[in-house]
C-alpha positions as a Markdown table, in Angstrom:
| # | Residue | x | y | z |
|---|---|---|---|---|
| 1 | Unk | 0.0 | 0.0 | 0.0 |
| 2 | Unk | 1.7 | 3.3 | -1.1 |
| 3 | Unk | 0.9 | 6.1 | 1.4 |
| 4 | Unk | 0.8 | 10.1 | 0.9 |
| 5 | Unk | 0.5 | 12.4 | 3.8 |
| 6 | Unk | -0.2 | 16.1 | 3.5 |
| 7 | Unk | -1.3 | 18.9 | 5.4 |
| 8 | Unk | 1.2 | 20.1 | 7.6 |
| 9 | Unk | 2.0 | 23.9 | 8.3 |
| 10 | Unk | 2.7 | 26.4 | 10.9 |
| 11 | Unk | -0.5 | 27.0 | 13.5 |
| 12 | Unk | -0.3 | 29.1 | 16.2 |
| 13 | Unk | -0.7 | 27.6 | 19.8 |
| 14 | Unk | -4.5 | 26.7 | 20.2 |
| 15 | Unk | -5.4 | 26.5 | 16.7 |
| 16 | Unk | -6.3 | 23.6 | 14.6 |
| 17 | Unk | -4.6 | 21.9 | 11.0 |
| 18 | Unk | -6.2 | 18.7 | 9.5 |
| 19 | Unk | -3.6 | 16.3 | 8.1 |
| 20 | Unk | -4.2 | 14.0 | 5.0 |
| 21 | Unk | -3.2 | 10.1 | 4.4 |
| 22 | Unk | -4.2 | 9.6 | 0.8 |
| 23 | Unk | -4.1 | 5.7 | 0.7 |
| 24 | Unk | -3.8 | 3.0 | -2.6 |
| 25 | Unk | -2.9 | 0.4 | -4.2 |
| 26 | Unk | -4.7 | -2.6 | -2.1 |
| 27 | Unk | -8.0 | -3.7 | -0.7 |
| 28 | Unk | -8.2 | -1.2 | 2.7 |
| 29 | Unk | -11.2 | -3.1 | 4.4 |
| 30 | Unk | -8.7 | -5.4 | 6.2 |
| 31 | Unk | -5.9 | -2.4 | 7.2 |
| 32 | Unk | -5.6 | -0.5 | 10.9 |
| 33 | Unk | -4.4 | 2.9 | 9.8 |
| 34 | Unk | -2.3 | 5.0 | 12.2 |
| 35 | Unk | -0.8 | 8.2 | 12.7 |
| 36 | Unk | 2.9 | 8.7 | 14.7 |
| 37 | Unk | 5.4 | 11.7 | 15.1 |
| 38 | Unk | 8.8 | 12.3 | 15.5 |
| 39 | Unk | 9.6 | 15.4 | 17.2 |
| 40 | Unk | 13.9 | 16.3 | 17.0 |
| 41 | Unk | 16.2 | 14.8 | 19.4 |
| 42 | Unk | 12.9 | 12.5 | 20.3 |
| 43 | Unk | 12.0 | 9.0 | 19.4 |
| 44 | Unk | 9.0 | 8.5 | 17.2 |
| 45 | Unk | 5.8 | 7.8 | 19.0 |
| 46 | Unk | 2.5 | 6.6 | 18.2 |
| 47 | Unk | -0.6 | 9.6 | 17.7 |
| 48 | Unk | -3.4 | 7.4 | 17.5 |
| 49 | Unk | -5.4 | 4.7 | 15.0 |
| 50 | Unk | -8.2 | 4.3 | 13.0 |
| 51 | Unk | -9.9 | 0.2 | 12.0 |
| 52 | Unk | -10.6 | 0.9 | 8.3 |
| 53 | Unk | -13.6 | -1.5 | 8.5 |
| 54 | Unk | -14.7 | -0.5 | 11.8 |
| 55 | Unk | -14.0 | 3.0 | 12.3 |
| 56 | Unk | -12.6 | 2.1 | 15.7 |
| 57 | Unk | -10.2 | 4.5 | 17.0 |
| 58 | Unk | -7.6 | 4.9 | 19.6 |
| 59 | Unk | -5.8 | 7.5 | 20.8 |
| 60 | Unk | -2.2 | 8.2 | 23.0 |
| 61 | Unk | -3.0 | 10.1 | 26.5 |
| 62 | Unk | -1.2 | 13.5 | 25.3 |
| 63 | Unk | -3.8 | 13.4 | 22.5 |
| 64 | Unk | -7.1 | 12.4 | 23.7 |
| 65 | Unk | -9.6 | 14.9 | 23.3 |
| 66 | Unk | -7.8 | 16.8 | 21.1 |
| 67 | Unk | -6.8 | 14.5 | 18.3 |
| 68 | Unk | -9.5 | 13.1 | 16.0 |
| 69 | Unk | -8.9 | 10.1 | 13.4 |
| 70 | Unk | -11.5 | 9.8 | 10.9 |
| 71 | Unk | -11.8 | 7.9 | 7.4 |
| 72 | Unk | -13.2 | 8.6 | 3.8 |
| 73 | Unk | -13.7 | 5.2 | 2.9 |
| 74 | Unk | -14.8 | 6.5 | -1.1 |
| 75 | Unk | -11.5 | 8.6 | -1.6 |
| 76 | Unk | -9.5 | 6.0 | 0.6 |
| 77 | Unk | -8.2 | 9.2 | 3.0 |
| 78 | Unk | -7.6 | 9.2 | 6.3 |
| 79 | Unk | -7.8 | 12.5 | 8.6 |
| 80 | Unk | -5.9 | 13.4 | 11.5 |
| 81 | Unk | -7.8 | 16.6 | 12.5 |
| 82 | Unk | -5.6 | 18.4 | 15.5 |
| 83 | Unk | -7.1 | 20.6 | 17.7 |
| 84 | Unk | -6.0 | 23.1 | 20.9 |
| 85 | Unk | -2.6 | 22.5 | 19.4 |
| 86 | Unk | 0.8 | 23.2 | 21.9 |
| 87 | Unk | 3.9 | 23.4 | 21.0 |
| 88 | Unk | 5.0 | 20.3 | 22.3 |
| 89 | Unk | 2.9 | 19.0 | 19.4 |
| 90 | Unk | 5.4 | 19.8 | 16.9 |
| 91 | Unk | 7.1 | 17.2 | 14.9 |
| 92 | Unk | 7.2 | 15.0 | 11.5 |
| 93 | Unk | 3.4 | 13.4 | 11.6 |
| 94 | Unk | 3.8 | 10.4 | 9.5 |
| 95 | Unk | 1.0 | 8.1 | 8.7 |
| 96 | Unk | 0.8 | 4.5 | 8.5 |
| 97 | Unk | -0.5 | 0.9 | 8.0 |
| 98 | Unk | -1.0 | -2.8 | 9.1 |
| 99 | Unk | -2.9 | -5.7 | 8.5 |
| 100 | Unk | -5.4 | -5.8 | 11.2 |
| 101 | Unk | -4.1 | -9.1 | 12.2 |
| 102 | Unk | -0.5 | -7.9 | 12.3 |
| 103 | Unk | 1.1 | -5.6 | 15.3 |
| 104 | Unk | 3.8 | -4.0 | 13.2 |
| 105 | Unk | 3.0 | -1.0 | 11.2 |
| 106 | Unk | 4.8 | -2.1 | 7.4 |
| 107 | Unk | 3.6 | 0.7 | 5.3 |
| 108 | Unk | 4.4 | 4.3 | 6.2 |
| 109 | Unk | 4.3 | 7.5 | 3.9 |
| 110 | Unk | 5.9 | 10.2 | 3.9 |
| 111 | Unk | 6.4 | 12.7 | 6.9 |
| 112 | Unk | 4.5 | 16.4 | 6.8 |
| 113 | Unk | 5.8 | 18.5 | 9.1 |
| 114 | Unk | 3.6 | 20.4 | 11.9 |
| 115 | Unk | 4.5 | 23.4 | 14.0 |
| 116 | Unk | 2.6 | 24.7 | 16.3 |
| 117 | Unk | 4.5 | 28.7 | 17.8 |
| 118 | Unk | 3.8 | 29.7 | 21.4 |
């Protein structure tokens, strides 16, 4: 599955940016889509995940609340809509995916870059 992230920018603290995972290339009904970051100097860390078939979502504590996943199962997109943004929120947001069997993400796309100023 080739995976293309968009959407990244600069927001200002409190403010709000929508990220993109335009997904193809396989059958998605049977994939767990997830979003992770990477912040500099700091190991990459998992956002939060979406059950393509289920809509089922999860979400890390420093995000809950603020962090919606949500899918658009006709244009095969995934949405990471970021709310009451802080500035410890900035960082390479990558998006990925799995079999929903599997526990290792094996597909990832691109990074897009968020930055959130205080």
């Amino acid at each position: 599955v080739q995976l293309q992230a968009s959407g990244g920018g600069l927001v200002q603290a409190g403010g709000s940016l929508r990220l993109s995972c335009a997904a193809s290339g396989r059958t998605f009904s049977r994939y767990t889509m997830g979003w992770f970051r990477q912040a500099p100097g700091k190991e990459r860390e998992f956002v939060g995940g979406i059950s393509w078939s289920t809509g089922t979502t999860h979400y890390a504590d420093s995000v809950k609340g603020r962090f919606t996943i949500s899918r658009d199962n006709a244009k095969n997109t995934v949405y990471l809509h970021m709310t009451s943004l802080k500035p410890e929120d900035t960082a390479v947001y990558y998006c990925a995916a799995r079999d929903s069997q599997a526990v290792l993400y094996d597909s990832w796309g691109q990074g897009t870059q968020v930055t959130v100023s205080s």
